[in-house]
C-alpha positions as YAML, in Angstrom:
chain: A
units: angstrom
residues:
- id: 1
  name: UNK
  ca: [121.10, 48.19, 34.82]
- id: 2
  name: UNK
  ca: [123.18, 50.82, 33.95]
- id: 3
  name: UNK
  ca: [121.82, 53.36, 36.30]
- id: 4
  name: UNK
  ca: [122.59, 50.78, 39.33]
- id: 5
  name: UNK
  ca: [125.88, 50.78, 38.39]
- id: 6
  name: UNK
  ca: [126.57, 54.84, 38.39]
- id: 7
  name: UNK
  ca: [124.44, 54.90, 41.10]
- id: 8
  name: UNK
  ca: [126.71, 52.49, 43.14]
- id: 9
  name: UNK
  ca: [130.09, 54.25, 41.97]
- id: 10
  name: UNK
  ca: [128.87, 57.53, 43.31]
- id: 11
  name: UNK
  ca: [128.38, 55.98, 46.52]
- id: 12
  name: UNK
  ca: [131.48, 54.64, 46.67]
- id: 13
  name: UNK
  ca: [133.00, 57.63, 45.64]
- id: 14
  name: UNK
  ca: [130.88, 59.83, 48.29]
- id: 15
  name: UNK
  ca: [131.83, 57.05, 51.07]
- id: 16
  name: UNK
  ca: [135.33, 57.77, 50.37]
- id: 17
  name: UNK
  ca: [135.17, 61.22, 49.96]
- id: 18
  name: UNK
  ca: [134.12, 61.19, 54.04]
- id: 19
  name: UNK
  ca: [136.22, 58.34, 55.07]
- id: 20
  name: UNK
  ca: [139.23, 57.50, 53.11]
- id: 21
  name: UNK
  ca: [139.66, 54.35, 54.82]
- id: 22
  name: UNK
  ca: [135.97, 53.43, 55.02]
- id: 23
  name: UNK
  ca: [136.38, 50.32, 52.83]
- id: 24
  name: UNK
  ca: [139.23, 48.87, 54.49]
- id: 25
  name: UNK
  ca: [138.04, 49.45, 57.98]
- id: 26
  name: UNK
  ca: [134.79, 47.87, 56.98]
- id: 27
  name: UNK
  ca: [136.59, 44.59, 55.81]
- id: 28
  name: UNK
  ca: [137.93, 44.13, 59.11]
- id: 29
  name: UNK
  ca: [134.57, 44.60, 60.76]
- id: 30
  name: UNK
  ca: [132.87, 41.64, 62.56]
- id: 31
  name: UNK
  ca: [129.10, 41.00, 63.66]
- id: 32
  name: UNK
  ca: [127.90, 41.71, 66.79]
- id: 33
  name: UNK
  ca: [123.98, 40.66, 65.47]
- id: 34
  name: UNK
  ca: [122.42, 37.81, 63.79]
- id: 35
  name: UNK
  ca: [118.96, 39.07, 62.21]
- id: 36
  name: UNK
  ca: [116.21, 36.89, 61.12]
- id: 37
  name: UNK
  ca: [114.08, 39.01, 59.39]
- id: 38
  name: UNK
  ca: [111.70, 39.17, 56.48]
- id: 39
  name: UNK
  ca: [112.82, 39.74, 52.34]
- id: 40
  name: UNK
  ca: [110.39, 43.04, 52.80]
- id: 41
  name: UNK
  ca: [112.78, 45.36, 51.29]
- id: 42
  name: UNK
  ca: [110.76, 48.16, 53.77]
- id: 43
  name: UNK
  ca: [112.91, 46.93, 56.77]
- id: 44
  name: UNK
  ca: [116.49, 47.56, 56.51]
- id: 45
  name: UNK
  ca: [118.07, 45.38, 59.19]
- id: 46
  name: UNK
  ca: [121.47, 47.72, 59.76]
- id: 47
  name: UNK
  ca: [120.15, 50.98, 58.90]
- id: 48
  name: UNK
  ca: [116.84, 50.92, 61.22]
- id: 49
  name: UNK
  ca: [119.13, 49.82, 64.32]
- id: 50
  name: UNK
  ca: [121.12, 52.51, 63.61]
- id: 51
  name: UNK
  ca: [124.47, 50.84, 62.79]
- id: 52
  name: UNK
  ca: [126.93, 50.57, 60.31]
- id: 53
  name: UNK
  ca: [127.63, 47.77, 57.71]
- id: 54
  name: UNK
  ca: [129.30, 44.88, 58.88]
- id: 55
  name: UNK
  ca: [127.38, 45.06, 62.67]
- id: 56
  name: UNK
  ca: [124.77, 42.97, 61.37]
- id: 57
  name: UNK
  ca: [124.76, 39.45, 59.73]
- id: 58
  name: UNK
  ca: [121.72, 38.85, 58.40]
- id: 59
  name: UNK
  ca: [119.00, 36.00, 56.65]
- id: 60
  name: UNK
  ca: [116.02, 36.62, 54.98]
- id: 61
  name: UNK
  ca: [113.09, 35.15, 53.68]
- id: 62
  name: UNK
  ca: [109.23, 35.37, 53.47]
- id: 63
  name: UNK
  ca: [107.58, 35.91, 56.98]
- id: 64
  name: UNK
  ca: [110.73, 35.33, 58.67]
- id: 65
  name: UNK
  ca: [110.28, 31.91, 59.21]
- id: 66
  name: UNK
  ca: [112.81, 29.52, 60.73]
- id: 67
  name: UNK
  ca: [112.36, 25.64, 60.50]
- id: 68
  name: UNK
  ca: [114.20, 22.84, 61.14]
- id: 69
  name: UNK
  ca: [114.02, 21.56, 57.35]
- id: 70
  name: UNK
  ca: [115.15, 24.67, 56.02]
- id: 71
  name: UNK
  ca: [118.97, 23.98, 56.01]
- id: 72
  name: UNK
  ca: [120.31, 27.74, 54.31]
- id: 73
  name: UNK
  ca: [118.45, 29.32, 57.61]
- id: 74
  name: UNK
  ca: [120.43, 27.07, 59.66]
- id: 75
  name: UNK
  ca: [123.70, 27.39, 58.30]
- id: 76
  name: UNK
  ca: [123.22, 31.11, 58.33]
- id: 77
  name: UNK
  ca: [122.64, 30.14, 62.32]
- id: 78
  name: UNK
  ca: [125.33, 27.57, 62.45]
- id: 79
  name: UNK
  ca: [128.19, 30.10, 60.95]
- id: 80
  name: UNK
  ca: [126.80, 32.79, 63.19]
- id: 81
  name: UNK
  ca: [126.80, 31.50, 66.39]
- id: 82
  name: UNK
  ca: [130.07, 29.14, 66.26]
- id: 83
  name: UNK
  ca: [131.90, 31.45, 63.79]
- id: 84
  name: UNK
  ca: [131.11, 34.54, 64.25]
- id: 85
  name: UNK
  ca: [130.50, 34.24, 68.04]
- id: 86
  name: UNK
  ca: [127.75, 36.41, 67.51]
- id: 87
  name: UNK
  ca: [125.87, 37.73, 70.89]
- id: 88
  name: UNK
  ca: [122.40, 38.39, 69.56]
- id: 89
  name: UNK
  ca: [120.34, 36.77, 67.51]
- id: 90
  name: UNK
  ca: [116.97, 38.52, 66.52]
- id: 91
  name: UNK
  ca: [114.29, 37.48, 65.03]
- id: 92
  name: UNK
  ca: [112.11, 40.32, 63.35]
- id: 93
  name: UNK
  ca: [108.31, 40.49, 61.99]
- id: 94
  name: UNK
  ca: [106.76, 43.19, 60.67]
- id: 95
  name: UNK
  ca: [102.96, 44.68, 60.75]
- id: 96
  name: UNK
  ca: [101.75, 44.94, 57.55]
- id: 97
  name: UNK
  ca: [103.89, 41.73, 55.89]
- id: 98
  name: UNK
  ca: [101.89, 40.41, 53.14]
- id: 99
  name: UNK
  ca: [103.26, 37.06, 54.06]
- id: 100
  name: UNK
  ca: [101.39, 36.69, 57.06]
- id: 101
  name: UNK
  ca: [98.26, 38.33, 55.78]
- id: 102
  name: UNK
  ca: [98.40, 35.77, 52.52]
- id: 103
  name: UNK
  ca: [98.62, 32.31, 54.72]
- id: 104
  name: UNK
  ca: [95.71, 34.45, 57.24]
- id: 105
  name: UNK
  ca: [93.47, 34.94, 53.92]
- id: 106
  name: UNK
  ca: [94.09, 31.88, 52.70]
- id: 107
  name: UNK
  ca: [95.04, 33.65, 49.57]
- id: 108
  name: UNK
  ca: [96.98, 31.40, 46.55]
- id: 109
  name: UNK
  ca: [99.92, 32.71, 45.26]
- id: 110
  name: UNK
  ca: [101.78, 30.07, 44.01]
- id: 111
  name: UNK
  ca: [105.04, 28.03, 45.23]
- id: 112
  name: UNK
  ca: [105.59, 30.23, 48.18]
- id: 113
  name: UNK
  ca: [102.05, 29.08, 49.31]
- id: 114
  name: UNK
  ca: [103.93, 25.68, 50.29]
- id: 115
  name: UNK
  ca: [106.37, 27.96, 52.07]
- id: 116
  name: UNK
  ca: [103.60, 29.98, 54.20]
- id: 117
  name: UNK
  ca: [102.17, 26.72, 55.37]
- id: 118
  name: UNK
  ca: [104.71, 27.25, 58.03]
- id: 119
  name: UNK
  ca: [102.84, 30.54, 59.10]
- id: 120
  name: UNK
  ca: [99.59, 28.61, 58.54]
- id: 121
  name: UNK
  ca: [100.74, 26.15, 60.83]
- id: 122
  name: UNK
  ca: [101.32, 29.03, 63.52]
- id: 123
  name: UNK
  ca: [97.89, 30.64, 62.60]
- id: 124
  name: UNK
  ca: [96.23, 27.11, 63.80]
- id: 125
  name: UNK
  ca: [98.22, 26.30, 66.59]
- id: 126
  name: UNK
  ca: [97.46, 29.63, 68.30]
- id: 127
  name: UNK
  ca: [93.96, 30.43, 67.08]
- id: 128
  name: UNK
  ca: [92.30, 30.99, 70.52]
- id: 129
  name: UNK
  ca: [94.57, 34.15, 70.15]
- id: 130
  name: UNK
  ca: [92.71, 35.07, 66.43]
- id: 131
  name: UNK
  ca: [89.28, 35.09, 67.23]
- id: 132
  name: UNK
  ca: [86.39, 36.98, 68.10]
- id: 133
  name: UNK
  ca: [88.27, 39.70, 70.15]
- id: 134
  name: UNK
  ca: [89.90, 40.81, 66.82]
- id: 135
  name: UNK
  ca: [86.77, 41.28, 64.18]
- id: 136
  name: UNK
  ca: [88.86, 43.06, 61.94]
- id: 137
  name: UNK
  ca: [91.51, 41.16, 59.06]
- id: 138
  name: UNK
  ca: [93.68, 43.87, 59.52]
- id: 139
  name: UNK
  ca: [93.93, 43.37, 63.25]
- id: 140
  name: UNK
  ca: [93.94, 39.23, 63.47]
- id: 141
  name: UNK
  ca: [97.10, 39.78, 60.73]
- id: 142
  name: UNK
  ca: [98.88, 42.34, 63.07]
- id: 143
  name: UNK
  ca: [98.49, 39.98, 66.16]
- id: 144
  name: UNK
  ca: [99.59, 36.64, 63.94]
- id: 145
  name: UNK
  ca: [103.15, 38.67, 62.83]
- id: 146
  name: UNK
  ca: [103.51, 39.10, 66.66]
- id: 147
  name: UNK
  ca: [102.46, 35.02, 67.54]
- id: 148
  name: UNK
  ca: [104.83, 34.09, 64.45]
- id: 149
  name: UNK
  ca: [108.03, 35.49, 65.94]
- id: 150
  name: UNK
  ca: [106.95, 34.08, 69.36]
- id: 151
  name: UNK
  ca: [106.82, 30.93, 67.39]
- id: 152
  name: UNK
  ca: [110.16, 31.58, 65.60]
- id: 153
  name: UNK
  ca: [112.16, 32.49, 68.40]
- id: 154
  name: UNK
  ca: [110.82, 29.08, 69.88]
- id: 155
  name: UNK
  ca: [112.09, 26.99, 66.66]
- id: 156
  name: UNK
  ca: [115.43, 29.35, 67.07]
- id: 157
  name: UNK
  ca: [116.09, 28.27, 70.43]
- id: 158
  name: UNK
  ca: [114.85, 24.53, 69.90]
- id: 159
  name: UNK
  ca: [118.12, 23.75, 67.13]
- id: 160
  name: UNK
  ca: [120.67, 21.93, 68.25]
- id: 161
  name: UNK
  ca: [122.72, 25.01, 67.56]
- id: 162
  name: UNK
  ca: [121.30, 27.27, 69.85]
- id: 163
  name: UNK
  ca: [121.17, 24.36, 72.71]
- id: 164
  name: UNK
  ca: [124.81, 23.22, 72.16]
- id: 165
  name: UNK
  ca: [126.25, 26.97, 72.38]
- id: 166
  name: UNK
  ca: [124.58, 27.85, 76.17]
- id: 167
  name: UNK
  ca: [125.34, 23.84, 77.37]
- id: 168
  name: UNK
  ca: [128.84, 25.21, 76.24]
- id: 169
  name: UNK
  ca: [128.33, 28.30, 78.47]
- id: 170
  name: UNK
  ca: [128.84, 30.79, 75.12]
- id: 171
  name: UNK
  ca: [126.63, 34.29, 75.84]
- id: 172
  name: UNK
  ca: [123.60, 34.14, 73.40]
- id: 173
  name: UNK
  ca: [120.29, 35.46, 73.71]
- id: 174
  name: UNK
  ca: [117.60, 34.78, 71.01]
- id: 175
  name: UNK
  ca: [115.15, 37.90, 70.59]
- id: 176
  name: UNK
  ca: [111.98, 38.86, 69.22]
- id: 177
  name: UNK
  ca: [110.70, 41.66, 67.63]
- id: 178
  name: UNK
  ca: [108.48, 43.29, 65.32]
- id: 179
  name: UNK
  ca: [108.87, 46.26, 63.33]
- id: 180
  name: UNK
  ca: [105.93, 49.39, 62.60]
- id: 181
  name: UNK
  ca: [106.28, 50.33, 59.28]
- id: 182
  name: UNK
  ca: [104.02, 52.92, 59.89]
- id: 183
  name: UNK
  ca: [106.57, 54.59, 62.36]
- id: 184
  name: UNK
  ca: [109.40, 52.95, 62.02]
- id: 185
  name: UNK
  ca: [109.95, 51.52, 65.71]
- id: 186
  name: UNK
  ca: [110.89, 48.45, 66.82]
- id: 187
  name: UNK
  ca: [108.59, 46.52, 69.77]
- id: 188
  name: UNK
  ca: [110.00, 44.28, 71.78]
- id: 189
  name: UNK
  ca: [107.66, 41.16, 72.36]
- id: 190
  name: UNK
  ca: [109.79, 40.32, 75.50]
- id: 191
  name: UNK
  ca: [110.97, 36.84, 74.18]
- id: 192
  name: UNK
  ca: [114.49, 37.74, 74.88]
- id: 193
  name: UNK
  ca: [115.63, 34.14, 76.00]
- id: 194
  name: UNK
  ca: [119.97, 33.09, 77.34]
- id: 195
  name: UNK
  ca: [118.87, 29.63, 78.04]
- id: 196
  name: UNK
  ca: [116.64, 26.85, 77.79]
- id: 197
  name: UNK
  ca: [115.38, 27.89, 81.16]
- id: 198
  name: UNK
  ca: [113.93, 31.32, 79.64]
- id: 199
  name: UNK
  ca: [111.46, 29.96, 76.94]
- id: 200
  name: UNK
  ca: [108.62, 28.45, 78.58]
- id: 201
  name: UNK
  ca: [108.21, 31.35, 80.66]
- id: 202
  name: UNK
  ca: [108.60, 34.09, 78.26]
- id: 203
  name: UNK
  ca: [106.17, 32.71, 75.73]
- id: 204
  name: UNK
  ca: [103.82, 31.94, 78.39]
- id: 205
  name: UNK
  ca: [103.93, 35.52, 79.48]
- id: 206
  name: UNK
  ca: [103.91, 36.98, 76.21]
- id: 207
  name: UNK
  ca: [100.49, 34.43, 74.98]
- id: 208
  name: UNK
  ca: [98.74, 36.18, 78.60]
- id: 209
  name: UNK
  ca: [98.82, 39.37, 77.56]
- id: 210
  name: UNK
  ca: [96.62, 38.00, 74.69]
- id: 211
  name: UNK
  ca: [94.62, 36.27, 77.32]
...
C-alpha cells in the first residue's frame, strides 16, 4: 500500500502547488448533484460531468439499483435531498455493466446473485422489450441497462422522500441516464421527472420508443 500512499501525497502536493487554497475552498463546497450510479470503477461520477470535487454527492452499488429495502441507498437519498437541498438527483447505468449482463445470463456468482434479483425482477417485468427484435446477448443487455434506470428512477421517485420534498414545493428533478463506455458520453433516456405528475408519462414515452 505504500505506493497509494506516495501516490496520494504527490497529489496533494501538485493540488497545492496550483491552488494554495484548494483544500480549504473544497471543505466549504456543497452538492449541487445526487448520483446513483454503479461501483464500476470505469464511470467516474465528478470527473465525466466535468466538475470538481465536492459538486457531486454520490452512492454506489452493483447495477445501480435503488429499492425500498435497501436502507444505506435511502439515507444517502434522505441526507441529500433534506440536507443537502440537493437539485438533481441522477440515476446512471452503464452499457457494458456486468451486473446487468450476469442477472440477463442467468449467470451464478455468489451473494450478489440475491442482490441482482432486483435487475432480474426488471428483466421480467419488461420482457416484451427483450425479445425477438434483439437476437443478440450483447444487444438485449444494452437495452435492459437502459429499462433498469427507467425502473430506478421510478423506485427513486416512488420513496416517501422524493414525494414529501415536491408536496413541500422544494425544486427536485429525478434523472436518468446511461453512460457509453465506449465513448464516454452520457444519453439521456428522457426520464427527467419534478413531480409525481411527470412519471407516468415519461416512462410511457420512453417504453414506445421500444415499441
Amino acid at each position: 500500500m505504500k505506493h497509494l500512499l506516495e501516490n496520494n501525497r504527490k497529489w496533494a502536493e501538485t493540488k497545492v502547488a496550483q491552488d494554495p487554497d484548494y483544500f480549504r475552498n473544497l471543505s466549504m463546497v456543497g452538492p449541487e448533484y445526487l448520483w446513483i450510479g454503479c461501483s464500476d470503477s470505469r464511470v467516474p461520477a465528478n470527473e465525466l460531468l466535468g466538475l470538481p470535487p465536492g459538486k457531486v454527492f454520490v452512492h454506489r452499488n452493483i447495477a445501480n439499483v435503488v429499492v425500498h429495502s435497501d436502507l444505506n441507498a435511502l439515507s444517502v437519498l434522505q441526507f441529500s435531498v433534506e440536507v443537502l437541498k440537493v437539485k438533481h438527483v441522477i440515476i446512471v447505468g452503464h452499457y457494458g455493466c456486468k451486473g446487468v449482463h450476469t442477472a440477463l445470463t442467468g449467470g451464478r456468482v455468489g451473494l450478489v446473485d440475491n442482490w441482482l434479483r432486483h435487475v432480474q425482477d426488471v428483466a421480467q417485468k419488461h420482457e416484451r422489450y427483450l425479445g425477438s427484435a434483439l437476437a443478440e446477448v450483447s444487444l438485449q443487455s444494452e437495452r435492459l441497462c437502459e429499462l433498469n434506470v427507467v425502473e430506478q428512477v421510478t423506485n427513486v421517485c416512488s420513496t416517501t422522500i422524493v414525494q414529501d420534498a415536491w408536496e413541500r414545493g422544494q425544486e427536485l428533478t429525478v434523472h436518468g441516464f446511461v453512460y457509453g463506455l465506449k465513448d464516454g458520453l452520457l444519453h439521456d433516456l428522457g426520464m427527467n421527472i419534478s413531480s409525481l405528475a411527470d412519471l407516468q408519462p415519461s416512462t410511457e414515452a420512453r417504453l414506445a420508443a421500444y415499441a
